[in-house]
C-alpha positions in Angstrom: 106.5 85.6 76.8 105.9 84.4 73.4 107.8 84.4 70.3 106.7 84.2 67.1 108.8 86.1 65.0 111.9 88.2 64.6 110.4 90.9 65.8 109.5 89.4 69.1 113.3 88.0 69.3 114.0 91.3 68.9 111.5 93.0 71.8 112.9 90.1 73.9 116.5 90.4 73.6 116.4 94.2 74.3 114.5 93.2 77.5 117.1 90.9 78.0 119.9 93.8 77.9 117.3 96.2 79.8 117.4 93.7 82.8 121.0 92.9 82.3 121.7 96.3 83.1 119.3 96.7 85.8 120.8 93.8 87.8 124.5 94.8 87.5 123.2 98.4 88.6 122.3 96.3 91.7 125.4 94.5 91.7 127.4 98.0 91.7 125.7 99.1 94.3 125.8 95.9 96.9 129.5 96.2 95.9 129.7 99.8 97.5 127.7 99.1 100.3 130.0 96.0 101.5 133.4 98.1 100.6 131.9 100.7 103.1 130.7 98.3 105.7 134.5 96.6 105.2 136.1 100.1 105.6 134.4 101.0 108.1 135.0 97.7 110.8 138.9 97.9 108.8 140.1 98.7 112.4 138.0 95.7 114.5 139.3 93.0 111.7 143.5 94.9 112.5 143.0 94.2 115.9 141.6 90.7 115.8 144.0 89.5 112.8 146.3 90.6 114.7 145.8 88.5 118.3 145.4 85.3 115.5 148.9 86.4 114.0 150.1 86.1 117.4 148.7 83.2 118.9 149.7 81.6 116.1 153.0 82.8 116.3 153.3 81.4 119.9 152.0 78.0 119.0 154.8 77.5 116.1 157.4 78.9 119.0 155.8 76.4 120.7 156.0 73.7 118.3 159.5 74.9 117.1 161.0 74.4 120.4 159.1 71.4 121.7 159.7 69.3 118.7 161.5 66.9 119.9 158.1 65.6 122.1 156.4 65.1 119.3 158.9 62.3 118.2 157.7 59.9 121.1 
């Protein structure tokens, strides 16, 4: 694209808004499509942040009551 006057600035920056829009569009809809896909494996990532919560829970227990080891 070449510009050579104001009117050309002008032809460009309404391009510039034209594709502006037409990439957020995109954006909005990406946005959707991963809040469904999140939504809809909700349950799988419960289950599995839940085991972590645990095990990690057991290792602090762990830790907590072992801590006297860990001086030697």
């Amino acid at each position: 694209m070449q510009i050579n006057s104001f009117e050309d600035v002008n032809l460009a920056l309404k391009k510039v808004a034209e594709l502006s829009v037409k990439i957020e569009k995109i954006n909005g809809e990406v946005t959707l499509a991963c809040n469904e896909i999140k939504e809809a494996r909700a349950g799988e990532i419960k289950v599995l942040s839940d085991e972590l919560g645990y095990i990690e829970q057991c290792i602090t227990t762990f830790c907590e009551n072992n801590k006297h080891e860990f001086a030697e």
